[in-house]
C-alpha positions in Angstrom: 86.3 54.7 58.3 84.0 54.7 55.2 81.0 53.7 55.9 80.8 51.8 52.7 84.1 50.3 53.0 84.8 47.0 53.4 84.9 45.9 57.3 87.3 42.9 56.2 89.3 42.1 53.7 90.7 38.5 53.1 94.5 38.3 50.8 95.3 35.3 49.0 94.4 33.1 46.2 91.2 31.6 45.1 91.3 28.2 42.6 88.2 27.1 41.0 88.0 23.1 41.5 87.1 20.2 39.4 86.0 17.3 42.0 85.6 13.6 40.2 82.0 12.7 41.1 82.9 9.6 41.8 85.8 6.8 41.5 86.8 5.7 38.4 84.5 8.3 36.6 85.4 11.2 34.1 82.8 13.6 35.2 83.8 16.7 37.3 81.3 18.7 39.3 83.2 22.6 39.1 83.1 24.1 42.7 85.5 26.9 43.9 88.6 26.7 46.5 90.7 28.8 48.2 91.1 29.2 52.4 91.1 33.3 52.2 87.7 33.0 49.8 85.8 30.6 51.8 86.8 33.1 55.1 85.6 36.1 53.4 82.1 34.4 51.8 81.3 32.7 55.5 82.4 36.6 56.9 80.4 37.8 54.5 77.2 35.4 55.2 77.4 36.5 59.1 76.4 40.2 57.7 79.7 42.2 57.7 81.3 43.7 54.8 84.0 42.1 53.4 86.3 42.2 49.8 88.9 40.3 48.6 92.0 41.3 47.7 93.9 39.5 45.1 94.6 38.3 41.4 92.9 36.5 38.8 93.6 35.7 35.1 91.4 37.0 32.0 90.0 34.0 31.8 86.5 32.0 32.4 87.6 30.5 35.8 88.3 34.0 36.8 85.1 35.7 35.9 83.1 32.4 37.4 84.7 33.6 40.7 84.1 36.8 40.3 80.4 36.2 39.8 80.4 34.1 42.9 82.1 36.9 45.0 79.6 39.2 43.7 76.5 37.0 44.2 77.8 36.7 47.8 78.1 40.3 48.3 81.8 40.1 48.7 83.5 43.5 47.1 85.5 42.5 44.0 87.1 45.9 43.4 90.4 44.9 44.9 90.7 41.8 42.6 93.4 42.7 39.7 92.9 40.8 36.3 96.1 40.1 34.8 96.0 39.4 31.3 99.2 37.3 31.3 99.0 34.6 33.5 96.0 31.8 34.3 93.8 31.4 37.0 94.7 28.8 39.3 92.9 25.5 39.3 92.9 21.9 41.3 91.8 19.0 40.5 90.6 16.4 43.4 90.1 12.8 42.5 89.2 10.1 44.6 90.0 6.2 44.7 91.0 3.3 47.4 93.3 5.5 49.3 91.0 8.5 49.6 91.2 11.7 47.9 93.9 12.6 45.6 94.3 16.7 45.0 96.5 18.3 41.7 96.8 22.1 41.6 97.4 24.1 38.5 98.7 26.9 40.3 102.5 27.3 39.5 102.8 31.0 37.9 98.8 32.0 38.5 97.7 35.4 38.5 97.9 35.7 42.6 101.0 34.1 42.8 102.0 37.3 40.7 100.8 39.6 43.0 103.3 42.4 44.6 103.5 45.1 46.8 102.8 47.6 43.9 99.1 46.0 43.4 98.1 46.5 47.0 94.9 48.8 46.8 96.2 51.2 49.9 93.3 53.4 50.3 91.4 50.0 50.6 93.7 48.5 53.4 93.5 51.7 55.7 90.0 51.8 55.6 89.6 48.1 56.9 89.0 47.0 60.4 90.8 43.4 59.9 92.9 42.3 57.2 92.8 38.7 56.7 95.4 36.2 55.8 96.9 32.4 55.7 100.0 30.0 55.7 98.8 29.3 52.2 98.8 33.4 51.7 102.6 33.9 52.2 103.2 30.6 50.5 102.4 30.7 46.9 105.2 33.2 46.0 107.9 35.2 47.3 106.0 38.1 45.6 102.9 37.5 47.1 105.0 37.4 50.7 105.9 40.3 50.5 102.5 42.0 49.6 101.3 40.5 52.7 103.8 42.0 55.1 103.7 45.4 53.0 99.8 44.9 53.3 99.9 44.6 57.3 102.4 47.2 57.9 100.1 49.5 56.0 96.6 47.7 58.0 98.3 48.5 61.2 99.5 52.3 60.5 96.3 53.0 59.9 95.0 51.5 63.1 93.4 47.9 61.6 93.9 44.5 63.0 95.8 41.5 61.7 93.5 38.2 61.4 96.2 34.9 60.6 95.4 31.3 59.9 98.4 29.3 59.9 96.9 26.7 57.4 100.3 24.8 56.6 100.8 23.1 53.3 103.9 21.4 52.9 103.1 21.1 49.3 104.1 24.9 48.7 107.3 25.0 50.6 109.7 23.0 53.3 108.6 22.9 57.2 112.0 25.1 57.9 110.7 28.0 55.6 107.4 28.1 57.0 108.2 27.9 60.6 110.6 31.4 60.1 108.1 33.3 57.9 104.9 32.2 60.1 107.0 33.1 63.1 107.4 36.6 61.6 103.3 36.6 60.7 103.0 36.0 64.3 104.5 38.9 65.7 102.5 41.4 63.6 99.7 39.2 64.2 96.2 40.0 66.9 94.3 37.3 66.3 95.6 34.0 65.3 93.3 31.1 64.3 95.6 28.2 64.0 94.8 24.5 63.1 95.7 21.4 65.7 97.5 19.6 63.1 99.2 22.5 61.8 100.6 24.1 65.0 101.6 21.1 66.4 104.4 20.7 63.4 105.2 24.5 63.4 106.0 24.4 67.0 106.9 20.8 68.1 104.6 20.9 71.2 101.3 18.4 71.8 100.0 20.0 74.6 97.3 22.7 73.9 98.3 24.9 76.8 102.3 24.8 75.8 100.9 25.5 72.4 98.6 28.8 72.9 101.8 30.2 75.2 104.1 30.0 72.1 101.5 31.9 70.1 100.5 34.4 72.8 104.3 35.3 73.7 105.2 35.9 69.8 102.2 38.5 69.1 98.7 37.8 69.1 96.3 38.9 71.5 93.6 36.1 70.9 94.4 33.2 70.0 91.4 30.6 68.9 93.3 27.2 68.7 90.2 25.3 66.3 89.9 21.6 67.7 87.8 20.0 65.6 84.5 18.4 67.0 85.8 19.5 70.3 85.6 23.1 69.5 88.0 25.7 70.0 90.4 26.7 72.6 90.3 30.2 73.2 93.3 32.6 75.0 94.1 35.9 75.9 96.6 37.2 77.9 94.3 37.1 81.1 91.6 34.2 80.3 91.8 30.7 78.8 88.8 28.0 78.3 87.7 25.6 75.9 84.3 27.1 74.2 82.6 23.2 73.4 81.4 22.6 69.8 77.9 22.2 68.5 77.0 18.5 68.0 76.6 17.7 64.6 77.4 14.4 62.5 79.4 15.9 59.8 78.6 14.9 55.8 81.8 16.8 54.6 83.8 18.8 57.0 86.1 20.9 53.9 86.1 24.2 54.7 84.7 23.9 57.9 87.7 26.2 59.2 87.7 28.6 57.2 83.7 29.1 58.3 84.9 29.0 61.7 87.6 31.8 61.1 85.2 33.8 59.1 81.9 33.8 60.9 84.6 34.4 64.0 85.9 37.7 62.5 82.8 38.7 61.6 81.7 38.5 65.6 84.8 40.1 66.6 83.8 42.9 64.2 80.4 43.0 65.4 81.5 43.7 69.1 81.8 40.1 70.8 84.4 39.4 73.4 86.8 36.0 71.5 84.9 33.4 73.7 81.2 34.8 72.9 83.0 34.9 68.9 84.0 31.3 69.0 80.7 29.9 70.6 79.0 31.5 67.6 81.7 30.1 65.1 81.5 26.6 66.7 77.9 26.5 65.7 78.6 28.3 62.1 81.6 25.5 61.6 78.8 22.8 62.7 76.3 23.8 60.0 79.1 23.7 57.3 79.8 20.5 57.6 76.1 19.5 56.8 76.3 20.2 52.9 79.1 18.9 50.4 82.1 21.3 49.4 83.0 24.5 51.1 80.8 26.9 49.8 77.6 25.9 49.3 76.5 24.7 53.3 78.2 28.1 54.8 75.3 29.1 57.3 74.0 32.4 57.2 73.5 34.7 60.0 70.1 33.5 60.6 70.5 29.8 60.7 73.6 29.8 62.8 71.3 32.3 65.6 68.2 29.5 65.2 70.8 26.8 66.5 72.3 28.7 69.2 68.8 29.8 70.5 68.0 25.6 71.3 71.0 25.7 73.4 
C-alpha cells in the first residue's frame, strides 16, 4: 500500500444544507450533509487517512465542500467536478410537527456517477472502502459504481465497510431489501441502524437480527442502539459494548461519527468491541454541538473521556 494513500475512502453523495434558524423565519444557517461525508470527516478526526470519492457540480456549493473536505484533511482528488449538472442541496425547515427536510438532489452530479469515474488505482490502494443505503440509492448509475467499486476493493485485498441507512424517500422498501441484501454478501463490516434493520428484515429481536446479517456476509457486525450503545457480533463473540452518558443537544449525525471513528479503530488495530467502546464515546461527544459536523470529537477529546472511565 502507499504510504500516502488514503487508509479509507467513503462513496456517496454530499449536499450542502440550508437549516431555517428558527420557525416561521426566512434565515438559513448553510451547513453540509451527507452520511458518507460526515463518516469520512469523523474518520478523518480519529487520525487516519481518508478521501472521498464522488461528484460535485462546478458550482459554489461544490467548492464550499471542497474547502471543508480539505480543511479537514480529507483527500479531495477522487471528487469529479461535472460541469453539467448541480450540486445537490436540502433544505430543512422546522414548525409544530418537527422538522420538515426538501432535497434538491434529482439529477446532481453524484447521482451521475458511473463505473467509468471510479479512480481504480485509488480503490486498490485502500484498506476499507466505505459505503451506505443512501450510496446505492440515488441512482442506478451510482449502484453500479458501488458494486464495480467493491469488486475492485476486494481483488485487491481491501475490506467492505456498509451502513444500511434506509431512506424510503429514494426508493420502495422491496428494492432496497434485494439490493442491500446483495451489499451484504460482499460486505465485512456492517454498521446498521435499529430502525433501519428492523424494516429490512422484519425481525425485533437484536439477536434474530445480527444472525440475518452475520449469515449473508459480514464478519462484524456493529448493530448502533442509540443511548444504549452498540451491539457488537462476530462469528464467535457477541455483547453489548454500553454507551457513554451524555444528555444529547442534537443527536444528527451522531451515526455516522459512530461508523467513522469505528473504522478508523478498526484501521488502527482494535479488535470490533475495543472499536465500538471508542465509537460510543466519539458518538456521545457528537451529540453535544448542533449539526453534524461541527461537534465531531477529535482523537484527543474522545481519549480524555474514555480515560474517566
Amino acid at each position: 500500500m502507499d504510504a500516502g494513500a488514503a487508509q479509507v475512502l467513503a462513496f456517496g453523495e454530499a449536499m450542502v444544507e440550508f437549516n431555517q434558524a428558527s420557525e416561521g423565519k426566512r434565515d438559513y444557517l448553510q451547513g453540509f450533509g451527507g452520511d458518507a461525508s460526515n463518516f469520512c470527516v469523523a474518520a478523518a478526526r480519529q487520525g487516519v487517512r481518508t478521501g472521498f470519492v464522488s461528484a460535485l457540480g462546478n458550482d459554489r456549493f461544490g467548492r464550499l465542500l471542497l474547502d471543508l473536505w480539505s480543511s479537514e484533511g480529507v483527500d479531495t482528488a477522487n471528487v469529479r467536478i461535472d460541469a453539467d449538472a448541480p450540486t445537490g442541496v436540502y433544505f430543512v425547515s422546522h414548525g409544530p410537527s418537527g422538522h420538515a427536510f426538501d432535497y434538491l438532489r434529482a439529477g446532481s452530479a453524484a447521482s451521475r456517477y458511473a463505473p467509468r469515474d471510479l479512480p481504480l488505482d485509488a480503490l486498490a490502494a485502500a484498506r476499507v472502502l466505505h459505503l451506505s443505503g443512501i450510496s446505492l440509492a440515488i441512482s442506478t448509475s451510482a449502484c453500479d459504481a458501488a458494486f464495480a467499486a467493491i469488486d475492485h476493493v476486494h481483488a485487491h485485498g481491501g475490506e467492505i465497510s456498509f451502513d444500511t441507512n434506509l431512506r424510503l424517500k429514494l426508493w420502495p422498501l422491496a428494492r432496497a431489501r434485494a439490493v442491500m441484501t446483495e451489499a451484504l454478501r460482499v460486505t465485512d463490516i456492517c454498521l446498521p441502524s435499529w430502525d433501519d434493520v428492523t424494516l429490512l428484515t422484519g425481525l425485533d429481536d437484536r439477536d434474530a437480527i445480527v444472525d440475518w446479517l452475520l449469515a449473508r456476509g459480514p464478519r462484524v457486525v456493529a448493530l448502533k442502539l442509540g443511548k444504549d450503545g452498540a451491539y457488537v457480533a462476530t462469528a464467535s463473540e457477541r455483547r453489548v459494548v454500553p454507551c457513554c452518558v451524555a444528555s444529547a443537544v442534537d443527536a444528527t449525525g451522531a451515526g455516522d461519527c459512530f461508523g467513522g471513528a469505528f473504522i478508523a479503530r478498526i484501521v488502527s488495530g482494535d479488535d470490533p468491541f475495543a472499536a465500538a467502546r471508542y465509537a460510543n464515546a466519539a458518538a456521545a461527544l457528537s451529540t453535544q454541538g448542533y449539526g453534524a459536523i461541527a461537534p465531531i470529537p477529535y482523537r484527543e477529546a474522545v481519549e480524555r473521556l474514555l480515560a474517566t472511565g
